[in-house]
N, CA, C and O of each residue as an XYZ file, in Angstrom:
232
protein
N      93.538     76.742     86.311
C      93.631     78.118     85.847
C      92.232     78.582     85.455
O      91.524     77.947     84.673
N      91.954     79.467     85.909
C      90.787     80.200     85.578
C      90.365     81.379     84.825
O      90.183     82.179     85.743
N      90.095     81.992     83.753
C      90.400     83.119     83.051
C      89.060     83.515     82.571
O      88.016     82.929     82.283
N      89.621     85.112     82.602
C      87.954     85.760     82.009
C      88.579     86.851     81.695
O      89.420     87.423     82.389
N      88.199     87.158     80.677
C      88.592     88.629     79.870
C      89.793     88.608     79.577
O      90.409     89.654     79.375
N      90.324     87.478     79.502
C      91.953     87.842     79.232
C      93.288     87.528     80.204
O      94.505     87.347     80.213
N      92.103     87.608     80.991
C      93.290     87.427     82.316
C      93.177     85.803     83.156
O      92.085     85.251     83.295
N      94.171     85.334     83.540
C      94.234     84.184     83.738
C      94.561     84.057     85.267
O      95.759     84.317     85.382
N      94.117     83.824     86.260
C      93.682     83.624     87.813
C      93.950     82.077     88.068
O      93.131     81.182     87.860
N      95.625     81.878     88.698
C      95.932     80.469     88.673
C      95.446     80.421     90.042
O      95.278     81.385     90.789
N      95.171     78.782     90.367
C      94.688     77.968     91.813
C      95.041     78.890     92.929
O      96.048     79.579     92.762
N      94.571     78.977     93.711
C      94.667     79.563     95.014
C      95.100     81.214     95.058
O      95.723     81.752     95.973
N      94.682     81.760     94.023
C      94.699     83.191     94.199
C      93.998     83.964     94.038
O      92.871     83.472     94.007
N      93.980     85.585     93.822
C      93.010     86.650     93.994
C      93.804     87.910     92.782
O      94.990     88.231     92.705
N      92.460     88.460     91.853
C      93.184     89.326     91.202
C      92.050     90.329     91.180
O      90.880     89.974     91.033
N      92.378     91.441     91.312
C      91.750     92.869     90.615
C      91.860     93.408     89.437
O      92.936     93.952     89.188
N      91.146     93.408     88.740
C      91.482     94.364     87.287
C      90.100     95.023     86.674
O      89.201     94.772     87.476
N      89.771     95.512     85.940
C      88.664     96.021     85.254
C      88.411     95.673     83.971
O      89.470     95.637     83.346
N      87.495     95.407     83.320
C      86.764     95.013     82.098
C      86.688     96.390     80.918
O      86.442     97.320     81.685
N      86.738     96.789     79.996
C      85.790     97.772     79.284
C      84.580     97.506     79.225
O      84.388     96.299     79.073
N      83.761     98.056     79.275
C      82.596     97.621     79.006
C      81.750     98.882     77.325
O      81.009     98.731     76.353
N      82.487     99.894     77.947
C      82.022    101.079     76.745
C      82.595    102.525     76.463
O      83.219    103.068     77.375
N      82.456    103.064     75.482
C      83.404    103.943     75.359
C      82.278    105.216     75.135
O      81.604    105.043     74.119
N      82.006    106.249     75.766
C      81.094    107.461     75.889
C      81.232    108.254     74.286
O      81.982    107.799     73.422
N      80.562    109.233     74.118
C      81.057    110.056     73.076
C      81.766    111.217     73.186
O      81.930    111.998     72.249
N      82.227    111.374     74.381
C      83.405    112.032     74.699
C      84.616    111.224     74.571
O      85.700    111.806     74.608
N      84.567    109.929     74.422
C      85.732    109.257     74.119
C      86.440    108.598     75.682
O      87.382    107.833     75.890
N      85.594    109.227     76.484
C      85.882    108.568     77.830
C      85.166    107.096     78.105
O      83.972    106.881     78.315
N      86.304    106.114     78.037
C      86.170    104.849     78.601
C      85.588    104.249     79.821
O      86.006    104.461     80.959
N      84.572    103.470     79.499
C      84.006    102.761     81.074
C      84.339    101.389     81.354
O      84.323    100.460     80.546
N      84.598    101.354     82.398
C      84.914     99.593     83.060
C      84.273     99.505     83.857
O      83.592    100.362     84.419
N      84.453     97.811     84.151
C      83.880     97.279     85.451
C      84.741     96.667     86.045
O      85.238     95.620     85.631
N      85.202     97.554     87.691
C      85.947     96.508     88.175
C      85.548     95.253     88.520
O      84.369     95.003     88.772
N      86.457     94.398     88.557
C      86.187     92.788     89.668
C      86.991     92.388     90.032
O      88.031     92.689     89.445
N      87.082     91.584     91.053
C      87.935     90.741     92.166
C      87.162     89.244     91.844
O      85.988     88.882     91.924
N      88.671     88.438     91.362
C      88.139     87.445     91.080
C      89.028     86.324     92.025
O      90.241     86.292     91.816
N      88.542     85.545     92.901
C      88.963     84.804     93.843
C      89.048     83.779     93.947
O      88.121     83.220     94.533
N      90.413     82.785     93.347
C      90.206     81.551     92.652
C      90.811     80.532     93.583
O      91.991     80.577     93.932
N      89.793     79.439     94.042
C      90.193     78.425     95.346
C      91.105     77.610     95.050
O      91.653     77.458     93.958
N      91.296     77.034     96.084
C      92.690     75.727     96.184
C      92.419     74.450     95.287
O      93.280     73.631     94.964
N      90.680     74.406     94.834
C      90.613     73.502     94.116
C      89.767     73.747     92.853
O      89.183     74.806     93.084
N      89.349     73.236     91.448
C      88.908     73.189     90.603
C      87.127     73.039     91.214
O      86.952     72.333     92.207
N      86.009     73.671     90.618
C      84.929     73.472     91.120
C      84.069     74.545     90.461
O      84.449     75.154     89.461
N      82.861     74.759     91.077
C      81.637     76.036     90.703
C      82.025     77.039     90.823
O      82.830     77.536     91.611
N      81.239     77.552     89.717
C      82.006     79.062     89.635
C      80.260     79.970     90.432
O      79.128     79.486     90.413
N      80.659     81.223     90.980
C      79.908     81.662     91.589
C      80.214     83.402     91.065
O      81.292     83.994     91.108
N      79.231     83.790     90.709
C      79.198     84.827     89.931
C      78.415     86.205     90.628
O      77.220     86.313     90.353
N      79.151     87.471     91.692
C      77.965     88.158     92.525
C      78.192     89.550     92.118
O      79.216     90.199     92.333
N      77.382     89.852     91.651
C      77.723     91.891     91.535
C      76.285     92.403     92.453
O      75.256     91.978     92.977
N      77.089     93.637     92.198
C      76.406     94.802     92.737
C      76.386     96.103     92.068
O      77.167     96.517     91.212
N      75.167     96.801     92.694
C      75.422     98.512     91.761
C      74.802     99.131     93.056
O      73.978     98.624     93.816
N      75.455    100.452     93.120
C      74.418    101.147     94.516
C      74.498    102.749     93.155
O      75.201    103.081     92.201
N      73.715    103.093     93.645
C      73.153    105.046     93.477
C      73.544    105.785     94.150
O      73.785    105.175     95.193
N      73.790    106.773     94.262
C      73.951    108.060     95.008
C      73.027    108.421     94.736
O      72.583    107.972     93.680
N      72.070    109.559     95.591
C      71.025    110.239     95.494
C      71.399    111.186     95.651
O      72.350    111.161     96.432
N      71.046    112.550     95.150
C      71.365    113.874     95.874
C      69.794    114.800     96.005
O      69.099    115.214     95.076
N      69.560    114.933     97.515
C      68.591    115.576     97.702
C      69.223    117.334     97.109
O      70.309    117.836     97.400
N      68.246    117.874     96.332
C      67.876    118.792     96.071
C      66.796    120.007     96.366
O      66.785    121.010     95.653
């Protein structure tokens, strides 16, 4: 069993959910999604994010 944030990702499966990470001063909540993809066997954990930008030419 594998767990992070709460959530528990048994052997050989795949879960989606989101994290909080912060709450704005509008009171609007931020997360981070992740997909966490847990193998057939016990082993290294491998940890990969990403962030991209939008640009808007002006």
């Amino acid at each position: 069993m594998f767990e992070i944030a709460g959530e528990a990702i048994p052997l050989a499966t795949s879960r989606r959910f989101e994290i909080p990470v912060a709450k704005l001063p509008t009171q609007t909540m931020l997360s981070l999604p992740i997909t966490v993809i847990h193998g057939h066997q016990q082993g290294a954990v491998l940890w990969l994010t990403r962030i991209s930008h939008k640009f808007c030419d002006r």
